[in-house]
LUMVOPA-195815 format. One record per residue (C-alpha): residue in one letter; x, y, z. Coordinates in Angstrom, 1 decimal. Layout:
<vexdren><kolse>A</kolse><east>X</east><north>Y</north><up>Z</up></vexdren>
...
REM end
This chain:
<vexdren><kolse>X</kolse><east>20.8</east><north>-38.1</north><up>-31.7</up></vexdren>
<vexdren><kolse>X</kolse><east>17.3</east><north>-36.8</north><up>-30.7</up></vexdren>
<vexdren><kolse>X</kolse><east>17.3</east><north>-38.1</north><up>-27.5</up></vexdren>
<vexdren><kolse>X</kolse><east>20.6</east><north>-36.7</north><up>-26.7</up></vexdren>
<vexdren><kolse>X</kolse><east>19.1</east><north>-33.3</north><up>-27.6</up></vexdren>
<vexdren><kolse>X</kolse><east>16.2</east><north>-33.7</north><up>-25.7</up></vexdren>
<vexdren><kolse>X</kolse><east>18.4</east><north>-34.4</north><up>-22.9</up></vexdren>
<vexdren><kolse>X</kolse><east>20.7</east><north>-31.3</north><up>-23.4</up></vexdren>
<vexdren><kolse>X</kolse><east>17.1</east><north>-28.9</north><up>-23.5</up></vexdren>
<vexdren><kolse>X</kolse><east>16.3</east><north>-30.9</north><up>-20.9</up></vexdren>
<vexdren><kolse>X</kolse><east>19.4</east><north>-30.0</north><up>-18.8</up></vexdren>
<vexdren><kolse>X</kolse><east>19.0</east><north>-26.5</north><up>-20.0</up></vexdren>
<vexdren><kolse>X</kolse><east>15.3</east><north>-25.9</north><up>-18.3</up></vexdren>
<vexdren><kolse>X</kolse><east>16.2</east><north>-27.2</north><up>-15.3</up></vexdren>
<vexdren><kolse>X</kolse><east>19.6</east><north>-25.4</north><up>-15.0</up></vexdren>
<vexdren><kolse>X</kolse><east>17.2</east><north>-22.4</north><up>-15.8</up></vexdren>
<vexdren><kolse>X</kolse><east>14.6</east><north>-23.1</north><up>-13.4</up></vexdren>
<vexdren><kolse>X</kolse><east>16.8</east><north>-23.4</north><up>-10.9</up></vexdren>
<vexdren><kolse>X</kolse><east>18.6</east><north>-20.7</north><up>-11.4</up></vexdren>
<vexdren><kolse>X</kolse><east>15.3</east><north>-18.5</north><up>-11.6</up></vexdren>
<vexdren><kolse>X</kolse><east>14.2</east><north>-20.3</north><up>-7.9</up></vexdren>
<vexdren><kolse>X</kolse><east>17.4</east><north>-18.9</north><up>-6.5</up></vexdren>
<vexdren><kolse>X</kolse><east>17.0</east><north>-15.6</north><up>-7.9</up></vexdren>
<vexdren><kolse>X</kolse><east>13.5</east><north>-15.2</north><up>-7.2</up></vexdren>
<vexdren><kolse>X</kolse><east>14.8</east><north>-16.6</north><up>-3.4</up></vexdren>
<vexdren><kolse>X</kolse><east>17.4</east><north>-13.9</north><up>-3.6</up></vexdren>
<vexdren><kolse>X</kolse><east>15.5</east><north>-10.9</north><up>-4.5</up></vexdren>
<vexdren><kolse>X</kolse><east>12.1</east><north>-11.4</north><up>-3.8</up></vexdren>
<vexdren><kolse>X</kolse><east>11.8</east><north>-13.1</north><up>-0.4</up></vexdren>
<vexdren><kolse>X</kolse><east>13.5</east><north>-10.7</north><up>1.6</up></vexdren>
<vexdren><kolse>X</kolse><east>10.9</east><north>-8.1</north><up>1.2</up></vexdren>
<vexdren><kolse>X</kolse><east>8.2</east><north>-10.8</north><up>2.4</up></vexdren>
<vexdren><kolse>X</kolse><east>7.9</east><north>-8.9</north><up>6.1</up></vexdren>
<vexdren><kolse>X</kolse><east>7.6</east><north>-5.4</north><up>4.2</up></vexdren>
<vexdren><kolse>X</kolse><east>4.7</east><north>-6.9</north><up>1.8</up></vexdren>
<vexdren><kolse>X</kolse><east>3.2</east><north>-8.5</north><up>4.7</up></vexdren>
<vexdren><kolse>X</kolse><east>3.2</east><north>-4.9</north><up>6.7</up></vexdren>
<vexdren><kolse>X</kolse><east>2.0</east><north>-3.4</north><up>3.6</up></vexdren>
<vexdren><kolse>X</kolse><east>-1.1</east><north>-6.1</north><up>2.9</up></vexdren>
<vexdren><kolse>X</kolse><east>-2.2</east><north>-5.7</north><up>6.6</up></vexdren>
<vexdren><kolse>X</kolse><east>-2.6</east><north>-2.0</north><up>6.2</up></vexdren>
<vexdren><kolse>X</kolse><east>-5.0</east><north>-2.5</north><up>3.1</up></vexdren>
<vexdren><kolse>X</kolse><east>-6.9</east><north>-5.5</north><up>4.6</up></vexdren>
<vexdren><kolse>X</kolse><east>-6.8</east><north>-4.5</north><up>8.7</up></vexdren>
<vexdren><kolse>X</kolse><east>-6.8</east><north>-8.8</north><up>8.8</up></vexdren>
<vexdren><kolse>X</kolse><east>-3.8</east><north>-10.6</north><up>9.7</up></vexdren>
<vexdren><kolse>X</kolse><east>-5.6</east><north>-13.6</north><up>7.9</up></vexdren>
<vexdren><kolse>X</kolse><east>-6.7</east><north>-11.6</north><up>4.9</up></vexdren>
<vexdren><kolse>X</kolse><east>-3.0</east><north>-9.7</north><up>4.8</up></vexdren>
<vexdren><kolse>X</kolse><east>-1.7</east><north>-13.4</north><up>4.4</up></vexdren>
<vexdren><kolse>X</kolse><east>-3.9</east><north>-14.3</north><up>1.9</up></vexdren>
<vexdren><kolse>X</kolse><east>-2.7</east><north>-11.2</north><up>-0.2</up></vexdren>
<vexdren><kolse>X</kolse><east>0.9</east><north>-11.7</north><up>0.5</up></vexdren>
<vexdren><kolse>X</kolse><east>0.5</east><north>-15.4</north><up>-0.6</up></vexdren>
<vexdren><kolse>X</kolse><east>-1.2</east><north>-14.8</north><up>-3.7</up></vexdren>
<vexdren><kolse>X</kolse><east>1.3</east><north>-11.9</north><up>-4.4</up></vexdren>
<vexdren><kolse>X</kolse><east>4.0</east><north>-14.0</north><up>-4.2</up></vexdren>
<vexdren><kolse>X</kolse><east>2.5</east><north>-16.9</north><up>-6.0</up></vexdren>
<vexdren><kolse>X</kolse><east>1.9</east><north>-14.3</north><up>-9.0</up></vexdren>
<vexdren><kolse>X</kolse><east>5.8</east><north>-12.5</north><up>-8.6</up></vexdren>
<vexdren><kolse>X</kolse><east>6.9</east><north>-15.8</north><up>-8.9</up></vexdren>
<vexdren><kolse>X</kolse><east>4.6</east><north>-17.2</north><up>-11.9</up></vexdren>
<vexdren><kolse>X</kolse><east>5.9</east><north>-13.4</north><up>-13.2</up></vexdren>
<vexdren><kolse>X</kolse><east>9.5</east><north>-13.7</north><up>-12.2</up></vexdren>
<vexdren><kolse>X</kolse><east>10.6</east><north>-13.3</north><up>-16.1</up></vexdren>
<vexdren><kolse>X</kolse><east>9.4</east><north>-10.0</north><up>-16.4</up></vexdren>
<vexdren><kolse>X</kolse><east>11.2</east><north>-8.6</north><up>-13.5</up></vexdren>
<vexdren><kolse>X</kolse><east>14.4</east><north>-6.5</north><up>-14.7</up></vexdren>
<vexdren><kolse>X</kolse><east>17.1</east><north>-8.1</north><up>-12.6</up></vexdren>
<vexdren><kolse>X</kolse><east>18.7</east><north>-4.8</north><up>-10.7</up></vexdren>
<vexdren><kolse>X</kolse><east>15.0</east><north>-2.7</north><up>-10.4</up></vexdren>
<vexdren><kolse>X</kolse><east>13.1</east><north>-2.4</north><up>-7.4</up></vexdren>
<vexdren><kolse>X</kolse><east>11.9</east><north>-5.6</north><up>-6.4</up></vexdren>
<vexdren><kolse>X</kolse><east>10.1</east><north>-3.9</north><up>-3.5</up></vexdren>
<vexdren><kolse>X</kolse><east>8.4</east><north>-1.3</north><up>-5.6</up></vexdren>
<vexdren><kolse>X</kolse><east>7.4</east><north>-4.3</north><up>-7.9</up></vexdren>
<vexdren><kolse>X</kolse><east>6.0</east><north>-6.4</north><up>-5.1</up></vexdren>
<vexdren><kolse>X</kolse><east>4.2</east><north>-3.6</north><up>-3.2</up></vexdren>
<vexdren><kolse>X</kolse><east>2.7</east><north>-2.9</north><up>-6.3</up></vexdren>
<vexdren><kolse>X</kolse><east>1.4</east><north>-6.5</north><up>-7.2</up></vexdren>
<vexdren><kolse>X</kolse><east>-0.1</east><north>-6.7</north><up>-3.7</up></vexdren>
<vexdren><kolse>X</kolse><east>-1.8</east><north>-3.5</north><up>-4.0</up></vexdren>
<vexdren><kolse>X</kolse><east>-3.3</east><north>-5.3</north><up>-7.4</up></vexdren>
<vexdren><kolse>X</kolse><east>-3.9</east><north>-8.6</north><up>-5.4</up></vexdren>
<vexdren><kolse>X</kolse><east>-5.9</east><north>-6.4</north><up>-2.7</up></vexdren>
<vexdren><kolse>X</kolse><east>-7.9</east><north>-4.3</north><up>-4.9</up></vexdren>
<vexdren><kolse>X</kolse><east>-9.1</east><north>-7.4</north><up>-7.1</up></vexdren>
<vexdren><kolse>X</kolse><east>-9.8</east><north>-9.3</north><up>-3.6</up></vexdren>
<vexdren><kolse>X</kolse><east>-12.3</east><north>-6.3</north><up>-3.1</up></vexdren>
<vexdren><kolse>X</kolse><east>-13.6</east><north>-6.4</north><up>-6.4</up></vexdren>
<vexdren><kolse>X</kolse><east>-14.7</east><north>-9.9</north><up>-5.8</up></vexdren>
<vexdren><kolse>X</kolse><east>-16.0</east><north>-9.5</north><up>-2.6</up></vexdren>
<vexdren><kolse>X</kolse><east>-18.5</east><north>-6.3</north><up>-3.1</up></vexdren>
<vexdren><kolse>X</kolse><east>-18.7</east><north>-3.2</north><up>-5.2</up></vexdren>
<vexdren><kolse>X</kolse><east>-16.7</east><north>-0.4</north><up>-5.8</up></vexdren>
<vexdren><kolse>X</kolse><east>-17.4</east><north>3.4</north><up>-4.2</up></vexdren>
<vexdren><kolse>X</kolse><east>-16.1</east><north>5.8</north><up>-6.4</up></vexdren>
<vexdren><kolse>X</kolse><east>-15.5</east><north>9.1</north><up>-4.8</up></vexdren>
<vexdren><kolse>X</kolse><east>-15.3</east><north>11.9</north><up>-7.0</up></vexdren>
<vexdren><kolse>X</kolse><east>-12.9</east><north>14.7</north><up>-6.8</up></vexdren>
<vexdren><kolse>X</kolse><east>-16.0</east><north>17.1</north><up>-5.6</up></vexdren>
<vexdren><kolse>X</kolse><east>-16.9</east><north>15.0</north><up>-2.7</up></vexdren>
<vexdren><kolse>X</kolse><east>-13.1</east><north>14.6</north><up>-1.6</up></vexdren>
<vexdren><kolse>X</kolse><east>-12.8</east><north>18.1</north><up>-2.1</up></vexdren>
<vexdren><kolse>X</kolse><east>-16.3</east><north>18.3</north><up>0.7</up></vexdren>
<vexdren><kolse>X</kolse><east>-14.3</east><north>16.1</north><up>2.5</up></vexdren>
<vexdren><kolse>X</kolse><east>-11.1</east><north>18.1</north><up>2.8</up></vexdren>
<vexdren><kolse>X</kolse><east>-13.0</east><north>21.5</north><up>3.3</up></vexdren>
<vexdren><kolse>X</kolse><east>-11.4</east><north>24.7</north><up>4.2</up></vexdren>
<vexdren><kolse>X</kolse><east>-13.4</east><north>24.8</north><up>7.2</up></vexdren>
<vexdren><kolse>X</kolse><east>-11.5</east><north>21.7</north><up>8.2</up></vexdren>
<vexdren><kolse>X</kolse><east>-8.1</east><north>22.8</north><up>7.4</up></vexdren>
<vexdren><kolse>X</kolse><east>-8.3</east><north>25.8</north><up>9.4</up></vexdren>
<vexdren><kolse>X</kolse><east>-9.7</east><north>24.0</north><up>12.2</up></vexdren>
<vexdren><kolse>X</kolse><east>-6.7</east><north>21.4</north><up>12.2</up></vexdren>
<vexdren><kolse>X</kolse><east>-4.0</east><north>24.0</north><up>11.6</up></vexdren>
<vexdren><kolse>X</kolse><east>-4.9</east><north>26.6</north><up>14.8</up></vexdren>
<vexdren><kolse>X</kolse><east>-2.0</east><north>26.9</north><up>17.4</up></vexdren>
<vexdren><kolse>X</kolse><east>-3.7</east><north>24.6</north><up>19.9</up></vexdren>
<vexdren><kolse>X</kolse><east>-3.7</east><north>21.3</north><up>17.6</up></vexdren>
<vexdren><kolse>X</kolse><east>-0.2</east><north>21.0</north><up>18.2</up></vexdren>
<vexdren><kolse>X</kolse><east>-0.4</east><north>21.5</north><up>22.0</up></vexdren>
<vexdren><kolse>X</kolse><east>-3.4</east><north>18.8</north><up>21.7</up></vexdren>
<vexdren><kolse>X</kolse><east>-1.9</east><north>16.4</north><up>20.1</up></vexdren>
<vexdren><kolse>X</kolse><east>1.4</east><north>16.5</north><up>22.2</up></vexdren>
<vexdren><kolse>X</kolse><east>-0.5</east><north>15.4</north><up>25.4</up></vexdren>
<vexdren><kolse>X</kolse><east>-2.8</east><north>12.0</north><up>23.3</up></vexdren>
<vexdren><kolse>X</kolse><east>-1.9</east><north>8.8</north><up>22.7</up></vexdren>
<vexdren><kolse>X</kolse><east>-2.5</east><north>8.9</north><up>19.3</up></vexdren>
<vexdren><kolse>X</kolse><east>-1.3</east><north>5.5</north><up>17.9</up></vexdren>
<vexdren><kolse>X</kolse><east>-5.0</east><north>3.6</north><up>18.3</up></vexdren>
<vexdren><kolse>X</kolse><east>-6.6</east><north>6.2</north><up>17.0</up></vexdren>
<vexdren><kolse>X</kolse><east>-4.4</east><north>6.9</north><up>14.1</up></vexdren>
<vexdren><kolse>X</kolse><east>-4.9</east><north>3.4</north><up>13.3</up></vexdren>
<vexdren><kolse>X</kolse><east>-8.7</east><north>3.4</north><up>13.4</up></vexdren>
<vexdren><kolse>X</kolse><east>-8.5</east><north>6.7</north><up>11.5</up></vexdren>
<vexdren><kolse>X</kolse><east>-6.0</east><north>5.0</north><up>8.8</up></vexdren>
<vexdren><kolse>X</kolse><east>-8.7</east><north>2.0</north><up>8.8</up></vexdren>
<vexdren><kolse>X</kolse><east>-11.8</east><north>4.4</north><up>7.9</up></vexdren>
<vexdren><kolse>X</kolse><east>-10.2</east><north>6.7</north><up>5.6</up></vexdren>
<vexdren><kolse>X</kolse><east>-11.2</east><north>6.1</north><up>1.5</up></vexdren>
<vexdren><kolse>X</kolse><east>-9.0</east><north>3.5</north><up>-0.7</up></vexdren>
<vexdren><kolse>X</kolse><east>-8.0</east><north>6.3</north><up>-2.8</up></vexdren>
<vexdren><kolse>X</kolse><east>-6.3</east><north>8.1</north><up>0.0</up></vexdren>
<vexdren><kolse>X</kolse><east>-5.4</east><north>5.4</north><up>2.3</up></vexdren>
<vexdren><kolse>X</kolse><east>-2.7</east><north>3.2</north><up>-0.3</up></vexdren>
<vexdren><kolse>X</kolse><east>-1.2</east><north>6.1</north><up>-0.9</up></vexdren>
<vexdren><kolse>X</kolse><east>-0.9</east><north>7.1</north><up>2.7</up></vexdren>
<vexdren><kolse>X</kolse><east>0.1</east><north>3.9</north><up>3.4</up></vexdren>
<vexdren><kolse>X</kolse><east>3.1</east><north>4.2</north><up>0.8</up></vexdren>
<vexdren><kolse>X</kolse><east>4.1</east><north>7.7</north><up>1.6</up></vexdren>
<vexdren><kolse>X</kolse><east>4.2</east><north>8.3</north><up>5.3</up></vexdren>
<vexdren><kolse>X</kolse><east>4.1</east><north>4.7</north><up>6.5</up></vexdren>
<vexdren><kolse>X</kolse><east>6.5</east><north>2.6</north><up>4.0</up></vexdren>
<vexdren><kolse>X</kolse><east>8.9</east><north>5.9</north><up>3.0</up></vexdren>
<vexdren><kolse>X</kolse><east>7.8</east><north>5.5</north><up>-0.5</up></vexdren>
<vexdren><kolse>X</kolse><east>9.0</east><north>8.9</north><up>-2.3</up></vexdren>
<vexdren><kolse>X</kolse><east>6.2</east><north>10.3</north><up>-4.4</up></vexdren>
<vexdren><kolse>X</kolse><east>7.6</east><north>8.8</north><up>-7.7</up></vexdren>
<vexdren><kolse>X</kolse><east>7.8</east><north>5.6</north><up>-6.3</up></vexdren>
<vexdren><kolse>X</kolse><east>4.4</east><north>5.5</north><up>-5.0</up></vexdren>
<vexdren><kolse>X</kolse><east>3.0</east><north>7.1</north><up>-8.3</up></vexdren>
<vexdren><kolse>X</kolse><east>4.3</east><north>3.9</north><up>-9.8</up></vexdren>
<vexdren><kolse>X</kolse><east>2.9</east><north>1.0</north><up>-7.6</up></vexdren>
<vexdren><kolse>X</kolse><east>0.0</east><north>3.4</north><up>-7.5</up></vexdren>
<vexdren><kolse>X</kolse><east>-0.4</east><north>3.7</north><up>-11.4</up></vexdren>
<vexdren><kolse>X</kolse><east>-1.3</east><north>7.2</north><up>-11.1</up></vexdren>
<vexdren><kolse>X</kolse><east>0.8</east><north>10.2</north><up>-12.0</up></vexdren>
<vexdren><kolse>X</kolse><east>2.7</east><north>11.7</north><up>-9.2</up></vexdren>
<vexdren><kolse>X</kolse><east>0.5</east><north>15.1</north><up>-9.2</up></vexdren>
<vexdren><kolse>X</kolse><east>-2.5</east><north>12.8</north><up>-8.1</up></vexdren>
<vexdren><kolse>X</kolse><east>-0.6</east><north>11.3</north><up>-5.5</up></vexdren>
<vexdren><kolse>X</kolse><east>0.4</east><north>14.6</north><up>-3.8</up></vexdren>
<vexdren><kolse>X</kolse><east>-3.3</east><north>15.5</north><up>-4.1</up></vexdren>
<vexdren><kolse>X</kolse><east>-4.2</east><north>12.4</north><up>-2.1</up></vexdren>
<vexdren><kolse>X</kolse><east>-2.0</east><north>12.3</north><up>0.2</up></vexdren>
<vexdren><kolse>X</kolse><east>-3.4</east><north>16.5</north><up>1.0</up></vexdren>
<vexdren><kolse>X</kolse><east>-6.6</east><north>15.4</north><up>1.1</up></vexdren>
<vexdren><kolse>X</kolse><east>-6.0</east><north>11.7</north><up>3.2</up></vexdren>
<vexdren><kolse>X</kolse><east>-4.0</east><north>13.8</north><up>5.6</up></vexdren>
<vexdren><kolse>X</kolse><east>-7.1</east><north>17.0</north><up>5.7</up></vexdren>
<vexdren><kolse>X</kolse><east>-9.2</east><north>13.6</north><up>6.0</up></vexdren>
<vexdren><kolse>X</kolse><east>-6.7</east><north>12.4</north><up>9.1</up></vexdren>
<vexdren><kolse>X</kolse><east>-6.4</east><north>15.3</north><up>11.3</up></vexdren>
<vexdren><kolse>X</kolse><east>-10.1</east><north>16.0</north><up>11.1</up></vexdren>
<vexdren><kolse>X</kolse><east>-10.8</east><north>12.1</north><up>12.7</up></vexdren>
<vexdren><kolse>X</kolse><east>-8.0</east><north>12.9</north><up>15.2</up></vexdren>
<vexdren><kolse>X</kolse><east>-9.8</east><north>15.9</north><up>16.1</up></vexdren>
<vexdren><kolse>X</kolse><east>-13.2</east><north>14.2</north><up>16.4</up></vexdren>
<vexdren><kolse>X</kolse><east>-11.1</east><north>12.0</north><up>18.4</up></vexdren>
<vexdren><kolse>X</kolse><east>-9.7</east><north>14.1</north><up>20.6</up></vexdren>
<vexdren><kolse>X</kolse><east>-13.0</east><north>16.0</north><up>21.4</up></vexdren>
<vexdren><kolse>X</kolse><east>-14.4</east><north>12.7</north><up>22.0</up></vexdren>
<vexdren><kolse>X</kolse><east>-11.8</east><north>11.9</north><up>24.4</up></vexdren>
<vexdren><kolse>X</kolse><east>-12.9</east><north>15.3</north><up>26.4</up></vexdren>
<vexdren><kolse>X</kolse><east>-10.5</east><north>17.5</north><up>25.1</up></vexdren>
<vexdren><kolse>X</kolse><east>-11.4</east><north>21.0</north><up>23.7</up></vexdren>
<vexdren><kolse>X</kolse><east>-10.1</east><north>21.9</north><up>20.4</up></vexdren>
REM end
């Protein structure tokens, strides 16, 4: 009788493990580009972007049983990698905290005005811009550049990326101001760089 039960719990974990796999196949694994895309943003390293992705998906899948069936799997994995990234920096060297005053420097009035007069538009209309927005993407502050990243790049609405973010969705508005102040004022260095007046 005890081996019998044994064999029917047995039965029962594999019916349930299987069943997981092919839910977790069904769910998760389509959103493997999109986490990919996402990783390489963070990392600027195809290499390191696959080393994030894989370790995101290794811990979605140890993790699978928490996942509400129905939710957003892709919130839930874009917000596992950003973990996976941001501990892969942990390890690898210290954290910079910039403080609300020195993003605040950053994002200067000055700055603003500079980027908003009439001629920006007519400026921008006649660069290529996609290099340097990446470089400029590349340089700008972790705090600003995931939610960048999230926002104007993956089409995250502000709640969503206030949620893979962990922050409330008032600070996200507030970086994405100030990562996008930060942006046009590298584009413009950029573009006087390239010979054009501003």
């Amino acid at each position: 009788m005890l081996t019998r039960a044994k064999a029917t719990v047995t039965d029962v974990m594999q019916t349930d493990k299987v069943a997981r796999d092919r839910s977790f196949e069904d769910e998760a694994l389509p959103w493997v580009d999109d986490v990919y895309r996402f990783a390489l943003s963070l990392t600027h390293d195809a290499v390191d972007a696959e080393d994030v992705v894989q370790d995101t998906f290794l811990r979605a899948y140890k993790s699978w049983h928490t996942y509400v069936p129905g939710s957003d799997c892709r919130r839930w994995l874009f917000t596992i990698c950003r973990n996976v990234f941001l501990r892969s920096l942990e390890r690898r060297s210290p954290t910079i905290d910039f403080g609300d005053a020195e993003g605040d420097a950053l994002a200067s009035r000055a700055m603003f005005r500079e980027a908003t007069r009439d001629s920006t538009d007519d400026l921008f209309s006649r660069l290529d811009l996609g290099p340097a927005i990446e470089r400029a993407l590349a340089r700008l502050p972790e705090p600003f550049q995931s939610t960048l990243v999230l926002v104007d790049v993956e089409d995250q609405p502000y709640e969503a990326a206030a949620t893979i973010l962990g922050i409330p969705v008032g600070t996200v508005r507030s970086r994405l101001f100030r990562g996008r102040r930060l942006m046009q004022e590298m584009l413009l260095t950029h573009a006087r760089d390239a010979g054009y007046a501003t």
